[in-house]
mmCIF file of the C-alpha atoms, coordinates in Angstrom:
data_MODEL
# 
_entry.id   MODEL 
# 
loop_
_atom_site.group_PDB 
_atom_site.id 
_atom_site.type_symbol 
_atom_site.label_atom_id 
_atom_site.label_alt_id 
_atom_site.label_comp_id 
_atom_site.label_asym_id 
_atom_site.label_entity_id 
_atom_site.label_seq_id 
_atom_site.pdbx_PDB_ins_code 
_atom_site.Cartn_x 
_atom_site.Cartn_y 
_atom_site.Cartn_z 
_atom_site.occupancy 
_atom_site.B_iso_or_equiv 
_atom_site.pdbx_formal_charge 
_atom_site.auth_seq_id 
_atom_site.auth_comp_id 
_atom_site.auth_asym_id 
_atom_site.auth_atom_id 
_atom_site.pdbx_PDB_model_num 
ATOM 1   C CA . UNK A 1 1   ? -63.597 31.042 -13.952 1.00 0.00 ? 1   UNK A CA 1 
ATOM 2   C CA . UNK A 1 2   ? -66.318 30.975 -11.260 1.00 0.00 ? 2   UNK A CA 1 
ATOM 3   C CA . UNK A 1 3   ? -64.429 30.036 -8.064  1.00 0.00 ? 3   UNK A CA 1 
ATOM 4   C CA . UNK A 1 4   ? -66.731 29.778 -4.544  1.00 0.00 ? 4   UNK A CA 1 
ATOM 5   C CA . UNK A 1 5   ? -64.744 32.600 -2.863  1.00 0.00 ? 5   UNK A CA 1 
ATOM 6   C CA . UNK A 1 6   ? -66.090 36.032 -1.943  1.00 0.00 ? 6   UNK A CA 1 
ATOM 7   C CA . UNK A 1 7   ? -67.002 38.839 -3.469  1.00 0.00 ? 7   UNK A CA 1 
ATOM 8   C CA . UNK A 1 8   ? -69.053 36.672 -5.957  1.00 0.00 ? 8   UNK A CA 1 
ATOM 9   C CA . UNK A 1 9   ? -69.358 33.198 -4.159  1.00 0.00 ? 9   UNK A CA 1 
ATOM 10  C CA . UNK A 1 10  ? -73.638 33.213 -4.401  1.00 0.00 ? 10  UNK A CA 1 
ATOM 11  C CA . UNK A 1 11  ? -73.381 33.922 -7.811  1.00 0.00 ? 11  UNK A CA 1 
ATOM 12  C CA . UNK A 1 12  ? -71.024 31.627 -8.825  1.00 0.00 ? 12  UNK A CA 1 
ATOM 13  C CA . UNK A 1 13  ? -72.403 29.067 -7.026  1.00 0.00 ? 13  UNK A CA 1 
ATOM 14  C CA . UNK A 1 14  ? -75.780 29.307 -8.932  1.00 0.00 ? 14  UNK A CA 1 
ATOM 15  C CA . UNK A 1 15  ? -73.585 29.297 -12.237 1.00 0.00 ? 15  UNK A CA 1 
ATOM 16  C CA . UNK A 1 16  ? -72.132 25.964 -10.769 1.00 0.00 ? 16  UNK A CA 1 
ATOM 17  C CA . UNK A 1 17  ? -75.370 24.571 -9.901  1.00 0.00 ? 17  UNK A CA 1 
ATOM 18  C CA . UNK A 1 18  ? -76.540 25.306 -13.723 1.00 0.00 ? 18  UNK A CA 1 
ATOM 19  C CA . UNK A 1 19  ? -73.217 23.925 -15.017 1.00 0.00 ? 19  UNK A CA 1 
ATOM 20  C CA . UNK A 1 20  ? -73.937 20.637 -12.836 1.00 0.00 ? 20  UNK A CA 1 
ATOM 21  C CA . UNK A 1 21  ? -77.647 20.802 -14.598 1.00 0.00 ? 21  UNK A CA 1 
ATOM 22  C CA . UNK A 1 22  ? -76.195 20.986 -17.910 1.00 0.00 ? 22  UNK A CA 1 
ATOM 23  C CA . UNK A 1 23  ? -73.413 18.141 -17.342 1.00 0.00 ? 23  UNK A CA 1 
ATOM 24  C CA . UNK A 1 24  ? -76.030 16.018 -16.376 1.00 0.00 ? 24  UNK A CA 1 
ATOM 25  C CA . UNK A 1 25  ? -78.518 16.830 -19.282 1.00 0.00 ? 25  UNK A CA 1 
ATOM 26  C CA . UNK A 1 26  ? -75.553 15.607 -21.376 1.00 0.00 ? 26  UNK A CA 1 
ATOM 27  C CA . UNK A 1 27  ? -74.731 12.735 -19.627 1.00 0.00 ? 27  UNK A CA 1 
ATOM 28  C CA . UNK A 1 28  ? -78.565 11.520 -19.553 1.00 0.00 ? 28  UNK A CA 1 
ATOM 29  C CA . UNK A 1 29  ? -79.083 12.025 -23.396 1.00 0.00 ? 29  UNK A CA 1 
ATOM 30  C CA . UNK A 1 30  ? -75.383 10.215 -24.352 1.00 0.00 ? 30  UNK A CA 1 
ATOM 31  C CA . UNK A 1 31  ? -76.469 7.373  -22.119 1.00 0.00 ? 31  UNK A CA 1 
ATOM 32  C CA . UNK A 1 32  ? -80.211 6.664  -23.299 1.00 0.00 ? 32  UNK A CA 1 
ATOM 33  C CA . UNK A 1 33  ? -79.158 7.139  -26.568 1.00 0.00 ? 33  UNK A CA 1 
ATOM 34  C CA . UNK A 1 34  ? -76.053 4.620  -26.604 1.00 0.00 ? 34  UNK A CA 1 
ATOM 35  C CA . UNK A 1 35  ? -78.794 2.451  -24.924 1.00 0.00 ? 35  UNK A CA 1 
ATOM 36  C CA . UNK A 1 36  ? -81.045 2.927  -27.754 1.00 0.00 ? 36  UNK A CA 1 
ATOM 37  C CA . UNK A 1 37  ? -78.475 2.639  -30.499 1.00 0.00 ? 37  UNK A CA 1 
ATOM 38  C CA . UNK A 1 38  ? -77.667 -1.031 -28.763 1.00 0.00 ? 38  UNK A CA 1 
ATOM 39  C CA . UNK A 1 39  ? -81.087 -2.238 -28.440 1.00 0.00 ? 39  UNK A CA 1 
ATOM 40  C CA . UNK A 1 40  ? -81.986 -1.156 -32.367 1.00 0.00 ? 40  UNK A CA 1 
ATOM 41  C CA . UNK A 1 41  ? -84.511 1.291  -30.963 1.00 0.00 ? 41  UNK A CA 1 
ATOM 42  C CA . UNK A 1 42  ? -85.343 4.632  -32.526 1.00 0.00 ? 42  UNK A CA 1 
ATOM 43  C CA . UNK A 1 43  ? -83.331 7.776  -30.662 1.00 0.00 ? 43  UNK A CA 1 
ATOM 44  C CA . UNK A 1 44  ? -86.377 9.510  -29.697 1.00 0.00 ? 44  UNK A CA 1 
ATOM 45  C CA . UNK A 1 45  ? -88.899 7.461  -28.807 1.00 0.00 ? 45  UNK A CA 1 
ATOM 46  C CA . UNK A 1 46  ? -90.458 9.969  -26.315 1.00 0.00 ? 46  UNK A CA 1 
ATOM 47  C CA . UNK A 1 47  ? -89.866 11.602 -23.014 1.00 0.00 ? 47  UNK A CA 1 
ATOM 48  C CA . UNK A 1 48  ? -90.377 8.232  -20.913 1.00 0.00 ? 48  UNK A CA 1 
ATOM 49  C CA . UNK A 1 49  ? -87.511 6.625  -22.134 1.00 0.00 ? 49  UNK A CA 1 
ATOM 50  C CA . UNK A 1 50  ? -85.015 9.566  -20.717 1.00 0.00 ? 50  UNK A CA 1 
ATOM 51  C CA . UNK A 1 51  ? -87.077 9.970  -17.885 1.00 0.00 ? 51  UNK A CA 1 
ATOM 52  C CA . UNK A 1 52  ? -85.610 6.618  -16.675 1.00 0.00 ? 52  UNK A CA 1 
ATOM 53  C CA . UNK A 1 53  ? -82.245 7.200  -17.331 1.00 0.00 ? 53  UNK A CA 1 
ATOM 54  C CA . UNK A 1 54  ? -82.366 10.518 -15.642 1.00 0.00 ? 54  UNK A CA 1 
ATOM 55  C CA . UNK A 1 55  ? -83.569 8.911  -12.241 1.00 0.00 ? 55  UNK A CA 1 
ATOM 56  C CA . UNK A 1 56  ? -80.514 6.699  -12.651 1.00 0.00 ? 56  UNK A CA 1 
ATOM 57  C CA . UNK A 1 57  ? -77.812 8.965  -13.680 1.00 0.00 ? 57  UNK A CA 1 
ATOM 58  C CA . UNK A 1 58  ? -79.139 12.758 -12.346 1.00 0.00 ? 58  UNK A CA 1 
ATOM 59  C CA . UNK A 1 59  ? -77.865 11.915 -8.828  1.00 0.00 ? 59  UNK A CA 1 
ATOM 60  C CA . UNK A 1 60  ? -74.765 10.282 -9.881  1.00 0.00 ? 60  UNK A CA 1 
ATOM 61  C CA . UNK A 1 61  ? -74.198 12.936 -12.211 1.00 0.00 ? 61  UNK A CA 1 
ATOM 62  C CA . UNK A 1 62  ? -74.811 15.470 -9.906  1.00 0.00 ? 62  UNK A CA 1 
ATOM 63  C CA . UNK A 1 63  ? -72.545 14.221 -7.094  1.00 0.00 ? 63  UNK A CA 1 
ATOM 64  C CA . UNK A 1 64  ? -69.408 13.673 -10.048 1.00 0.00 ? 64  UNK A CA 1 
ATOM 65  C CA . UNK A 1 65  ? -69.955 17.184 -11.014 1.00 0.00 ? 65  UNK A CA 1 
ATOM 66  C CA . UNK A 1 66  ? -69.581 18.549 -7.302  1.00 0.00 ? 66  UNK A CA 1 
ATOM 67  C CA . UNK A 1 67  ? -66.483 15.962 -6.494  1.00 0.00 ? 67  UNK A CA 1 
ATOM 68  C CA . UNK A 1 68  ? -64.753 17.216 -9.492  1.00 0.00 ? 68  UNK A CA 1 
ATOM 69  C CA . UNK A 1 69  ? -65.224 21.486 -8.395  1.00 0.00 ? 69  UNK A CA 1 
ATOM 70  C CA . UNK A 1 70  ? -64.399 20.553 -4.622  1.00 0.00 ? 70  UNK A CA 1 
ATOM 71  C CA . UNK A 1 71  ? -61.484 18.741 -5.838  1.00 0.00 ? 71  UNK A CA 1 
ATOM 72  C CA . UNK A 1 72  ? -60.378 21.658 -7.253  1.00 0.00 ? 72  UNK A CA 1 
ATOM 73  C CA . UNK A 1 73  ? -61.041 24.472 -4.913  1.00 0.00 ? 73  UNK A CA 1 
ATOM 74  C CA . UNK A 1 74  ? -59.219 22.123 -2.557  1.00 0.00 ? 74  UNK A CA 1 
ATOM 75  C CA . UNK A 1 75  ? -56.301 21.984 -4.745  1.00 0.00 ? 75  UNK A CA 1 
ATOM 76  C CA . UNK A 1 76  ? -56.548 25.687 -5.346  1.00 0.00 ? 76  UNK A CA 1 
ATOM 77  C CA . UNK A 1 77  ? -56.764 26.834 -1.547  1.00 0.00 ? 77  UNK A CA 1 
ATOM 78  C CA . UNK A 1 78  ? -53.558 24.172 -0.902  1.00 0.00 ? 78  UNK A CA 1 
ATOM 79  C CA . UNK A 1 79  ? -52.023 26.337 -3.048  1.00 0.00 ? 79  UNK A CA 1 
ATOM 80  C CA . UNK A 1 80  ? -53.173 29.477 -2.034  1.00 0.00 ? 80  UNK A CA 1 
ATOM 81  C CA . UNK A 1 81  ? -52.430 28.314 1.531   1.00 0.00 ? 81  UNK A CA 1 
ATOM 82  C CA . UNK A 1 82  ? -48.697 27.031 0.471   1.00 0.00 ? 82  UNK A CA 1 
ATOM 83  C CA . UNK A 1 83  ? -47.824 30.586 -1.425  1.00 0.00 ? 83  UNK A CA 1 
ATOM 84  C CA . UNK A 1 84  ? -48.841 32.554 1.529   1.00 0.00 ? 84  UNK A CA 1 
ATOM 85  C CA . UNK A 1 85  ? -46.823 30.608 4.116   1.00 0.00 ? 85  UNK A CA 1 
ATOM 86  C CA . UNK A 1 86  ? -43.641 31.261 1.491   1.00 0.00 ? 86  UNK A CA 1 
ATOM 87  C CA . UNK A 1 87  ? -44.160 34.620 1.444   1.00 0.00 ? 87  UNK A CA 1 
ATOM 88  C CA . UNK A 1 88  ? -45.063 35.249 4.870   1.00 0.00 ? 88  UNK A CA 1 
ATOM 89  C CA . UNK A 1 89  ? -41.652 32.655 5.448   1.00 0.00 ? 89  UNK A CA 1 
ATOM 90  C CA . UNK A 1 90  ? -39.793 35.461 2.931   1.00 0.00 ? 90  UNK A CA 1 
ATOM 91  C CA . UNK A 1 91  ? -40.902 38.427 4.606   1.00 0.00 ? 91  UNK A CA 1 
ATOM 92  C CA . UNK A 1 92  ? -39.767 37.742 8.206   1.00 0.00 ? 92  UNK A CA 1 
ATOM 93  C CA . UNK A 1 93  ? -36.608 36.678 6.621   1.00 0.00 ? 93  UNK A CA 1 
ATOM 94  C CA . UNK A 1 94  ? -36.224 39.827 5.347   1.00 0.00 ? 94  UNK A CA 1 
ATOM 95  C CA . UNK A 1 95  ? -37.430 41.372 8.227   1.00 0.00 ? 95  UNK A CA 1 
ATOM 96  C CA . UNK A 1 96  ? -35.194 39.728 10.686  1.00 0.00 ? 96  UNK A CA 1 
ATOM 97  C CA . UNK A 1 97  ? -31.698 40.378 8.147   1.00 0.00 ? 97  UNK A CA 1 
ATOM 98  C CA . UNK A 1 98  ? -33.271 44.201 8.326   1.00 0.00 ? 98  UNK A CA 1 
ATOM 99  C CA . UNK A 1 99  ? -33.055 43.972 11.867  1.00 0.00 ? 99  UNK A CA 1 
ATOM 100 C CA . UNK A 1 100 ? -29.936 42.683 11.996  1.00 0.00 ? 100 UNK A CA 1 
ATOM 101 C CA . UNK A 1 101 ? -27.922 45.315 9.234   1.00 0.00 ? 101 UNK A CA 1 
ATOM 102 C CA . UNK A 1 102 ? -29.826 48.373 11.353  1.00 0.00 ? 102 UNK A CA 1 
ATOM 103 C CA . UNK A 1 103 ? -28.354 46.815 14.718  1.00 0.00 ? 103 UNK A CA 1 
ATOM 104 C CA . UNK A 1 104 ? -25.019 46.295 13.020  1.00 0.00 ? 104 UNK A CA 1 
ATOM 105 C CA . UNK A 1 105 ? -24.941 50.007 11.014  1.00 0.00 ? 105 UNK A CA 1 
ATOM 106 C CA . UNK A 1 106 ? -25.669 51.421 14.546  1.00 0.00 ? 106 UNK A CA 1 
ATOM 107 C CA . UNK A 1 107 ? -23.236 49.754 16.604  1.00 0.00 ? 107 UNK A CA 1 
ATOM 108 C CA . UNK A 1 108 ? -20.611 49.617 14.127  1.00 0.00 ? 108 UNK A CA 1 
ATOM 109 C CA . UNK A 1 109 ? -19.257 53.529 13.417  1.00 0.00 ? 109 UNK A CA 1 
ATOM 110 C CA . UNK A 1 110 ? -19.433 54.169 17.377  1.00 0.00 ? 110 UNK A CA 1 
ATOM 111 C CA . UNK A 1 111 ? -17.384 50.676 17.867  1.00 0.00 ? 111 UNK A CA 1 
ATOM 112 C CA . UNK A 1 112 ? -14.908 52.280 14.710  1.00 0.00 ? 112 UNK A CA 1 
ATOM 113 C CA . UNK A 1 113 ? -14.460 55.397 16.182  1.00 0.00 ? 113 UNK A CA 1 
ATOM 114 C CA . UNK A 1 114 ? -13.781 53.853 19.785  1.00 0.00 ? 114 UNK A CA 1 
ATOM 115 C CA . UNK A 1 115 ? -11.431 51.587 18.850  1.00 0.00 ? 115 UNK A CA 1 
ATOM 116 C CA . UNK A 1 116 ? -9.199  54.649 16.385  1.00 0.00 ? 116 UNK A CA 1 
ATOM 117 C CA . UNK A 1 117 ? -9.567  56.830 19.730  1.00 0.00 ? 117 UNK A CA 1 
ATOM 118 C CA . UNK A 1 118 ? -7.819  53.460 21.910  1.00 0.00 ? 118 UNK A CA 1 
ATOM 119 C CA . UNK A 1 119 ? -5.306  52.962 18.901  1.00 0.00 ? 119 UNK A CA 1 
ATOM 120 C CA . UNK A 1 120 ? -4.344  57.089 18.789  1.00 0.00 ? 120 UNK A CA 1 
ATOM 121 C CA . UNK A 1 121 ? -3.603  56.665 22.343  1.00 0.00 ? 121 UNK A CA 1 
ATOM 122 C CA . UNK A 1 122 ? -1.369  53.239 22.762  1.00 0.00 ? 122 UNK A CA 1 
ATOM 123 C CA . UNK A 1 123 ? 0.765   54.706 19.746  1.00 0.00 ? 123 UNK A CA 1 
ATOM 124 C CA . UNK A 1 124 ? 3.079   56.289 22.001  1.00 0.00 ? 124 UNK A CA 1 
ATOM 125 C CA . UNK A 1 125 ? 3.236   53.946 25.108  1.00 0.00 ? 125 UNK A CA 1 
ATOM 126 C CA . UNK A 1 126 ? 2.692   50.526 23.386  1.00 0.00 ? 126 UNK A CA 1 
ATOM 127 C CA . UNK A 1 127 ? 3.623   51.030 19.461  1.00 0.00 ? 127 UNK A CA 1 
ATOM 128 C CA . UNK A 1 128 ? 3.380   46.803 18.801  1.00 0.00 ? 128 UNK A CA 1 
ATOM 129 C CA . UNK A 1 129 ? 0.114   46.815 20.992  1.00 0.00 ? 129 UNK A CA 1 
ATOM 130 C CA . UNK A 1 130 ? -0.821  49.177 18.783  1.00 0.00 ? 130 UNK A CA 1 
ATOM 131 C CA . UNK A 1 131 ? 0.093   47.734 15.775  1.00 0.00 ? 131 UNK A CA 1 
ATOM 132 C CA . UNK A 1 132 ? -1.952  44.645 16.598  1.00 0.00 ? 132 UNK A CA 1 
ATOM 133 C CA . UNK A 1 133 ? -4.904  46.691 17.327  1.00 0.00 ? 133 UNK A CA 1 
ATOM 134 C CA . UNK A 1 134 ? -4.602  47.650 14.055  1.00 0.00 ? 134 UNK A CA 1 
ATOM 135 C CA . UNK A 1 135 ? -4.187  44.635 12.369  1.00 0.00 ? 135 UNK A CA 1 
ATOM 136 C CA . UNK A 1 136 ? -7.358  43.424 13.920  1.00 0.00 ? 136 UNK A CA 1 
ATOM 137 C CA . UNK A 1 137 ? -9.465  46.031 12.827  1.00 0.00 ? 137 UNK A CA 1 
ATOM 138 C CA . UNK A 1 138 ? -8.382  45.742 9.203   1.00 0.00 ? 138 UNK A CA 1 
ATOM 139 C CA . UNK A 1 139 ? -9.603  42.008 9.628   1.00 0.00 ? 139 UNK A CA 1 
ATOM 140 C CA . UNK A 1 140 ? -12.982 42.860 11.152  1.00 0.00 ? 140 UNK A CA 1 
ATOM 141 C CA . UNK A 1 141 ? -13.369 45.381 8.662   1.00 0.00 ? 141 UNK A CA 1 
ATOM 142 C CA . UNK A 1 142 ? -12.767 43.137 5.657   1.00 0.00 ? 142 UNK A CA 1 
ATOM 143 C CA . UNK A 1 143 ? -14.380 40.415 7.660   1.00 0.00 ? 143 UNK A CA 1 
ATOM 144 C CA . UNK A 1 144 ? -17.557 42.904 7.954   1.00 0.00 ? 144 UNK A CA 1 
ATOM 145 C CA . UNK A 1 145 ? -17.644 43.714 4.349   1.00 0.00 ? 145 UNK A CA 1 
ATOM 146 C CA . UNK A 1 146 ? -16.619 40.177 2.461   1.00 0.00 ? 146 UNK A CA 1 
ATOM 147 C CA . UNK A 1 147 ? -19.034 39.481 -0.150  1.00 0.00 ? 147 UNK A CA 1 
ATOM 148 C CA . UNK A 1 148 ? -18.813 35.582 -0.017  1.00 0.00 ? 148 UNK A CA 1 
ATOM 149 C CA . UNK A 1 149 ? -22.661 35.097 1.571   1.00 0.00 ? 149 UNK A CA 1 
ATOM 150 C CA . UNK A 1 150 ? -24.896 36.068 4.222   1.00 0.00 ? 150 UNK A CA 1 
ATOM 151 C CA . UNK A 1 151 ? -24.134 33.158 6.333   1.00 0.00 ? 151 UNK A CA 1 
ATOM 152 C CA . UNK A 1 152 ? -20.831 31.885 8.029   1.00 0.00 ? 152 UNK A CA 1 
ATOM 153 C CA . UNK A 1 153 ? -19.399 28.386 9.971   1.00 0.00 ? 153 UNK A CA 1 
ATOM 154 C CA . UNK A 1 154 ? -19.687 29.229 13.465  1.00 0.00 ? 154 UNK A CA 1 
ATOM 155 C CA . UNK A 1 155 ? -16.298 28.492 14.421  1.00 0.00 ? 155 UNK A CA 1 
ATOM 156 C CA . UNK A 1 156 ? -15.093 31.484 11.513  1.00 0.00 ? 156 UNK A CA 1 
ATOM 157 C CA . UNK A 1 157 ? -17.903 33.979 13.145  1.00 0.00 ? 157 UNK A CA 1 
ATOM 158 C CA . UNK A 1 158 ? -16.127 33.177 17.065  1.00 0.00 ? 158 UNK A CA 1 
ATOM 159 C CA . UNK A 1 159 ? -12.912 33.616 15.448  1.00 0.00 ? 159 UNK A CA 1 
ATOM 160 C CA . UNK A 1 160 ? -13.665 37.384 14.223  1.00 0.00 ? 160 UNK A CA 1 
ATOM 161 C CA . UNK A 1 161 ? -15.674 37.582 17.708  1.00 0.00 ? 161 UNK A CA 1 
ATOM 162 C CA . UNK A 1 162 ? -12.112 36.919 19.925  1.00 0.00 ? 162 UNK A CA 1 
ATOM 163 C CA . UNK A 1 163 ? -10.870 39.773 17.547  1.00 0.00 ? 163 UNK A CA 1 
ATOM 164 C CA . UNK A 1 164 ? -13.581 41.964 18.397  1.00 0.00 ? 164 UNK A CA 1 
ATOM 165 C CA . UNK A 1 165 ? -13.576 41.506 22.102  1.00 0.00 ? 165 UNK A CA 1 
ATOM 166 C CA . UNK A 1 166 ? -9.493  42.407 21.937  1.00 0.00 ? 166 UNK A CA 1 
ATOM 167 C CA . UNK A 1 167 ? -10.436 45.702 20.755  1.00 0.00 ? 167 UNK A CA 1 
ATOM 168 C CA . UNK A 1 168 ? -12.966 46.801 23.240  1.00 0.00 ? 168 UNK A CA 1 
ATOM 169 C CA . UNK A 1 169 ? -10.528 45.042 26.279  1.00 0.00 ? 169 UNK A CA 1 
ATOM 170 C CA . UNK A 1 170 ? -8.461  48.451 24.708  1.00 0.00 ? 170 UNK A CA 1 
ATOM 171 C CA . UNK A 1 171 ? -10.451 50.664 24.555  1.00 0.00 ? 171 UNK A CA 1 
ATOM 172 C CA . UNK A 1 172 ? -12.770 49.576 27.907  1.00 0.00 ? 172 UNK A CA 1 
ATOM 173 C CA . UNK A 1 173 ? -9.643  48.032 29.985  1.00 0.00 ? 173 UNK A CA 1 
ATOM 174 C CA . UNK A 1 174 ? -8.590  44.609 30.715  1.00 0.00 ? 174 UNK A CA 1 
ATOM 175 C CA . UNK A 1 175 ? -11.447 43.722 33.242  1.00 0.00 ? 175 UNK A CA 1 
ATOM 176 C CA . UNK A 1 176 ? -13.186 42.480 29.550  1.00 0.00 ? 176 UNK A CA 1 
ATOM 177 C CA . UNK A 1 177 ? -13.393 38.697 28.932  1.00 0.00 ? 177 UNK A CA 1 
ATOM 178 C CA . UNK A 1 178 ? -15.459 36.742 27.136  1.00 0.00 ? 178 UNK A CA 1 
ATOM 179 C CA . UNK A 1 179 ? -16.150 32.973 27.754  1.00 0.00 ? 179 UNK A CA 1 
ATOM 180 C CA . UNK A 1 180 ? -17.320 30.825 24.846  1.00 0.00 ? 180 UNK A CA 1 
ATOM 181 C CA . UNK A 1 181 ? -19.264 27.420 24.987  1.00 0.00 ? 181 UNK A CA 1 
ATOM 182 C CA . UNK A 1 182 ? -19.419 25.948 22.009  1.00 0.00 ? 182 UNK A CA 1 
ATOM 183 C CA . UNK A 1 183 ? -19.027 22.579 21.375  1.00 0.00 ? 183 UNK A CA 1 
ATOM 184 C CA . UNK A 1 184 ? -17.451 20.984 18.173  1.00 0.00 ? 184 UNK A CA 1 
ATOM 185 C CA . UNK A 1 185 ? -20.360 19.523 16.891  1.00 0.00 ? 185 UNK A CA 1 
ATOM 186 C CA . UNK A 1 186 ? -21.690 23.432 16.528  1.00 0.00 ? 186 UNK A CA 1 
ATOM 187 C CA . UNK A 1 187 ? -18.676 25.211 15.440  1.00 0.00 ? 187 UNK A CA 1 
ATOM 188 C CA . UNK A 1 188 ? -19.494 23.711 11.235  1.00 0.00 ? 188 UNK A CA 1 
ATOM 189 C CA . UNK A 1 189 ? -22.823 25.032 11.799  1.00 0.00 ? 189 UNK A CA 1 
ATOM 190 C CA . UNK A 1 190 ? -24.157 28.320 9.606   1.00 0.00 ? 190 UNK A CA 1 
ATOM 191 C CA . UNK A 1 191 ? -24.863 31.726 11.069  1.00 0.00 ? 191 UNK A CA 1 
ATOM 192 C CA . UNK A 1 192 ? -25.671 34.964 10.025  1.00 0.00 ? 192 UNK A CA 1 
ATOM 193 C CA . UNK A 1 193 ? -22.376 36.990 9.208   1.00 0.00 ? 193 UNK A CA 1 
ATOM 194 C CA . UNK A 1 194 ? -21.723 39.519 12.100  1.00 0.00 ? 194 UNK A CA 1 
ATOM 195 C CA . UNK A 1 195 ? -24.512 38.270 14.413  1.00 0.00 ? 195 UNK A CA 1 
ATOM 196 C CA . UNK A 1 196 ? -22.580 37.606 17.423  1.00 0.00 ? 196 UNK A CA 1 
ATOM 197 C CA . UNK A 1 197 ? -20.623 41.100 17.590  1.00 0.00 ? 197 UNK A CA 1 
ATOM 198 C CA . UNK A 1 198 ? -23.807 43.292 18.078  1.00 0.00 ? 198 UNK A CA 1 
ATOM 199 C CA . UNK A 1 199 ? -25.056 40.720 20.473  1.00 0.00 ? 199 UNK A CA 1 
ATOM 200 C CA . UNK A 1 200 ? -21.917 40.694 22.648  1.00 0.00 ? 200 UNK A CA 1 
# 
C-alpha cells in the first residue's frame, strides 16, 4: 500500500516510519507484559517498568520492521525488473519478425512477377525448362505460405533457398551461383521461415 517509489516516496516513508513506531509500541507492551504475567507482577505497575523493555526491544524492533519492508521492495523491484526485461525481450521479437515480413512482402511480388516474365519467355524455346520453373515456384509459394510455425531446420530453409536461386539464374542468366557453408552440425538447427531468401 505505501511503496518507497516516486510520486509519493516522502510520504510514504513517514507512514512507514509511524508503522515501525506502532510495531514497536506493540512489541514493547506484549513483552513487559508476558514478563509481568511470569514474575506474578501486576500489568501496570507504572511507566518504569516499559521504559526498560523499550530500551531493549525499540532498536531491535525498529531494525525487524525495516528488514521486513526492504525485503520486500527488493522482491518487488526483482520483479518489476524481471517483467520489464520480458517485455522489452517480447517487443524486439516482434519487432525483428516485423522487419522481417516487411522485407519479405517487398521483395516477394517483384521476385513473383520476375520469375512469370522468365517462365512466359522459356515456354516456347525450353517447354521442360519451363515446366521446372514452374514446379519450383509452386513449392516456394506453398513453402512461403505453410502454416506449420515461424521457425524451420536449416537444412529445409537451404533446400527452398537452391530453389530460389534456380529461378533468378532464369530470369538473371546463368552467371548466378550460390555457394553454401554449412556444416552438419547446423543444418538441425531452427531459423526463421524465409530468412535466407530476402538476404540472398
Amino acid at each position: 500500500r505505501f511503496p518507497l517509489v516516486r510520486p509519493h516516496r516522502g510520504r510514504n516513508a513517514l507512514v512507514h516510519l509511524a508503522g515501525g513506531a506502532v510495531f514497536s509500541a506493540v512489541q514493547v507492551a506484549a513483552f513487559t507484559a508476558m514478563h509481568l504475567v511470569a514474575a506474578g507482577q501486576p500489568l501496570w505497575p507504572g511507566p518504569g517498568a516499559y521504559g526498560m523493555t523499550a530500551l531493549q526491544h525499540v532498536p531491535y524492533d525498529l531494525v525487524l520492521y525495516g528488514t521486513v519492508v526492504a525485503v520486500y521492495h527488493a522482491v518487488a523491484f526483482h520483479r518489476a525488473y524481471l517483467s520489464r526485461t520480458l517485455a522489452d525481450a517480447q517487443l524486439e521479437a516482434r519487432l525483428a519478425r516485423a522487419e522481417l515480413d516487411e522485407l519479405q512482402a517487398g521483395l516477394q511480388p517483384r521476385f513473383l512477377f520476375e520469375t512469370l516474365d522468365a517462365i512466359s519467355h522459356r515456354l516456347e524455346g525450353d517447354p521442360a525448362g519451363a515446366r521446372r520453373a514452374v514446379a519450383d515456384l509452386s513449392e516456394l509459394l506453398r513453402w512461403s505460405m505453410a502454416l506449420d510455425g515461424p521457425e524451420v531446420p536449416l537444412h529445409r530453409e537451404l533446400e527452398i533457398l537452391d530453389q530460389y536461386v534456380a529461378l533468378r539464374r532464369q530470369h538473371l542468366g546463368g552467371g548466378v551461383r550460390l555457394e553454401v557453408e554449412a556444416g552438419e552440425t547446423v543444418r538441425g538447427a531452427l531459423v526463421p521461415r524465409l530468412l535466407l531468401q530476402p538476404l540472398v
